[in-house]
Each structure stands twice: as structure tokens, then as C-alpha cells.
KOLLUM-595259 format. One record per residue (C-alpha): residue number from 1; x, y, z. Coordinates in nm, 2 decimals. Example, Ala and Ser with C-alpha at 12.3 -4.5 7.8 and 13.67 -1.06 7.14 Angstrom:
<recs>
1/1.23/-0.45/0.78
2/1.37/-0.11/0.71
</recs>
This chain:
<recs>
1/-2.53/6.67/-0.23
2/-2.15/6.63/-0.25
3/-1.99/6.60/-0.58
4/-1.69/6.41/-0.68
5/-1.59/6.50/-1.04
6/-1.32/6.24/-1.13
7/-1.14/6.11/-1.41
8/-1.33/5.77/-1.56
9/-1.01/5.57/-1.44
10/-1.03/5.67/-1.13
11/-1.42/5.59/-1.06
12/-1.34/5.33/-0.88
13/-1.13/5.48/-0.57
14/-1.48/5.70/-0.48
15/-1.73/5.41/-0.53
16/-1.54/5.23/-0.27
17/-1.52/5.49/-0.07
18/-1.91/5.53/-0.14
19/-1.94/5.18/-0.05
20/-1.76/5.22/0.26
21/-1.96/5.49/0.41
22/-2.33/5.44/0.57
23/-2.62/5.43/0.34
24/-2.73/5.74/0.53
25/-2.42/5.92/0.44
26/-2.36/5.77/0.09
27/-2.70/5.88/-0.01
28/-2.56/6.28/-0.04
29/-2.26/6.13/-0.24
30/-2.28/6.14/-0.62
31/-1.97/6.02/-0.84
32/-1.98/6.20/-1.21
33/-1.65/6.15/-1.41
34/-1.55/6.46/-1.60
35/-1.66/6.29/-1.93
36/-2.02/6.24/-1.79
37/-2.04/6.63/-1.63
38/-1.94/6.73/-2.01
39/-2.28/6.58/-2.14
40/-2.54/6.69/-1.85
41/-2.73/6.99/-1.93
42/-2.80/7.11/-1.59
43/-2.55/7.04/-1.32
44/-2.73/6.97/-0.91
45/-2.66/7.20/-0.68
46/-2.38/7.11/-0.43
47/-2.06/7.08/-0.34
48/-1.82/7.01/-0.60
49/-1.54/6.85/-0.58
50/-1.27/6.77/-0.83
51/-1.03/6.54/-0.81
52/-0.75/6.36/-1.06
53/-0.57/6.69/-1.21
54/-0.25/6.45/-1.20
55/-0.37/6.25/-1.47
56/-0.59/6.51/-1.67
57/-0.46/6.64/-2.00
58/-0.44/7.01/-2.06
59/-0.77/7.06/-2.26
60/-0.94/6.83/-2.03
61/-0.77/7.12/-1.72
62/-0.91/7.40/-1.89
63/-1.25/7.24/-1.94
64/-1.22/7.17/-1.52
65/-1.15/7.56/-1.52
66/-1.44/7.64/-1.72
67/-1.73/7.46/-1.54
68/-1.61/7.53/-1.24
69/-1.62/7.88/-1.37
70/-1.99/7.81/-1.44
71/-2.12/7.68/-1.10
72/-1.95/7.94/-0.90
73/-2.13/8.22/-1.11
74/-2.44/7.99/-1.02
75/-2.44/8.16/-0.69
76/-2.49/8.00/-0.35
77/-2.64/7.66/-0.49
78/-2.28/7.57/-0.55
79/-1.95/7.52/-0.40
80/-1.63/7.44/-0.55
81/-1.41/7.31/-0.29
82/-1.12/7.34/-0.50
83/-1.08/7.54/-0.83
84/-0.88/7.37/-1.06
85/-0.75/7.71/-1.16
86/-0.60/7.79/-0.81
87/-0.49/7.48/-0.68
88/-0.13/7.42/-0.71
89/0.01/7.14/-0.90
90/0.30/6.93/-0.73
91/0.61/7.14/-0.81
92/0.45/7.46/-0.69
93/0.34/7.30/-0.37
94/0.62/7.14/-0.26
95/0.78/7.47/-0.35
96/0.55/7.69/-0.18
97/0.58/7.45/0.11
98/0.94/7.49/0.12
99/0.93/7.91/0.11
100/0.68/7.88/0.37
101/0.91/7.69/0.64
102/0.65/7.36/0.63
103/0.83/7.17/0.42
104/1.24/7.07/0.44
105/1.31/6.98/0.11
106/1.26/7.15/-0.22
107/1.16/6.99/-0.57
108/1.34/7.14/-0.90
109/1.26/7.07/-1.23
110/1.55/6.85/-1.44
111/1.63/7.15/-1.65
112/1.66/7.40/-1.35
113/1.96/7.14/-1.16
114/2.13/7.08/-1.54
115/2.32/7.43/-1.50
116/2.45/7.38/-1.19
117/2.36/7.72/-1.09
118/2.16/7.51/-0.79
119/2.30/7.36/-0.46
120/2.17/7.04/-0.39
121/2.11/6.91/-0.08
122/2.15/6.50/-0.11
123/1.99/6.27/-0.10
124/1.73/6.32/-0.38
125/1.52/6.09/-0.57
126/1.32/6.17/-0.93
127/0.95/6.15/-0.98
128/0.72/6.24/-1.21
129/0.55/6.59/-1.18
130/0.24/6.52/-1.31
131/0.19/6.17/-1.28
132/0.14/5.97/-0.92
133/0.35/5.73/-1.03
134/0.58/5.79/-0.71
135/0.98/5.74/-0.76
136/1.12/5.66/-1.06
137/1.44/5.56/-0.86
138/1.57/5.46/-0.56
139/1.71/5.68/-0.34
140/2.06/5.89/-0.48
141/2.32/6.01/-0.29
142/2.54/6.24/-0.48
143/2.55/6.44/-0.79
144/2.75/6.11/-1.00
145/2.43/5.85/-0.90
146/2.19/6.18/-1.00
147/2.34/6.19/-1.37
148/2.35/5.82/-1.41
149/1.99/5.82/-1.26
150/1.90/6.10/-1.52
151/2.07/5.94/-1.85
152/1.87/5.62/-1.73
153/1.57/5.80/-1.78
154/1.67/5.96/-2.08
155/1.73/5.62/-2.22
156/1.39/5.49/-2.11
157/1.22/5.74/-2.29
158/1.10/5.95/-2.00
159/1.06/6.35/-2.08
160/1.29/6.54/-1.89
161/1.07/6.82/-1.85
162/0.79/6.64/-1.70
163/1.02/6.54/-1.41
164/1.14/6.69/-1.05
165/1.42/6.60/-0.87
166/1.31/6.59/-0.51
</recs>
């Protein structure tokens, strides 16, 4: 059995992929959103995977940590294809990526570029880090269209620290 563990919001994406698949194969997929695998006394054994740490709030993270704690010390009946507590999150990806030569750009938080102490390498755009919520602007060119873009978001409300200049 194969185990998608995904936030409730996000049910959807798997049951059409469920629905896409043949009956055959779809019969070994199982959907549980993370408020469901909370509740269930025993958990099936499988392959786990969990999906949606974008959008999952920091209790709801450590919760992800601690069951998936739980079915690995359930020995070979389960598989966790990707621990929630060693997968990288978006900024330490894209800058592992970078170190590691794979990637050409590099992604800095708002409050690492605000000293200056950091070349950057235009153009850039802003995102969110935790959110898939893609750019929050268009593409910027120099350093003047960054701090306009930056006070813009300021002004709409958005928490600097939860964004990456890319």
C-alpha cells in the first residue's frame, strides 16, 4: 500500500491523480490527510508518503516528525519516503543546490540582502518561502526596482521574514 499523507486542502490533487491511474494500480493507493492519520489507532503498513510541508503550520510539522518517528521504529512494515525532519524546506534547497554546482542562482532571505554585506546578481524576483504561492513580483532588474519591490510588500502586509529574494 502506498500512502499519501496530505494536508485536507490539498486532497484533491491525489484523488485526481488516483482517478487517473488504472483501477489495478489505484487499488494500492490510499489518501489520508494529516488530520485523519491523527485519529487512526493503528496505521497500515506501507509506504508513506508526505506531502504539503509548504502549507503545514509548525505544530502540525512536528506532529509529521513525530509519526513518522513512529512507523520507522515499526520496522520493515514501513517506509517513509521522505522524513519531514530531513527534507529541506525551499531556502535550504535552493541553497544547497547552489553550493553543490546544480543550481545557478541562490535565494537569500529579505533580512540577509538588507545589510548590503551581499552581492547580488540581477535579475531577482521575491517569493514566498513557505508558501507556493510563486512570485510576488515581476521580474527586478536592479537594486532601486528591489527596494521599491520590497516597501511594496511591506505595505501589503507581507512578513519580511517569510520571504526570499531569488
Amino acid at each position: 500500500m502506498i500512502n499519501f499523507i496530505v494536508p485536507w486542502d490539498q486532497k484533491w490533487i491525489f484523488e485526481n491523480l488516483v482517478n487517473r491511474v488504472s483501477a489495478e494500480n489505484s487499488s494500492i493507493l490510499k489518501i489520508i490527510t494529516y488530520h485523519d492519520l491523527s485519529r487512526q489507532d493503528k496505521l497500515l503498513a506501507g509506504i508513506y508518503i508526505l506531502t504539503g510541508y509548504g502549507v503545514l503550520t509548525k505544530i502540525q510539522k512536528e506532529a509529521a516528525v513525530q509519526v513518522s518517528n513512529l512507523l520507522e521504529s515499526g520496522g520493515s512494515e514501513f517506509m517513509i519516503m521522505n522524513h519531514p525532519g530531513r527534507v529541506l524546506e525551499r531556502y535550504m534547497l535552493l541553497k544547497t543546490l547552489h553550493q553543490r554546482g546544480i543550481n545557478q542562482f541562490r535565494a537569500f532571505r529579505i533580512n540577509e540582502i538588507q545589510d548590503n554585506s551581499i552581492k547580488l546578481h540581477f535579475p531577482v524576483f521575491i517569493r514566498e518561502e513557505g508558501k507556493h504561492s510563486g512570485s510576488l513580483t515581476g521580474i527586478l532588474n536592479n537594486s532601486d526596482e528591489l527596494t521599491q519591490a520590497i516597501n511594496q510588500l511591506k505595505n501589503d502586509r507581507y512578513r519580511m521574514n517569510e520571504l526570499l529574494v531569488v
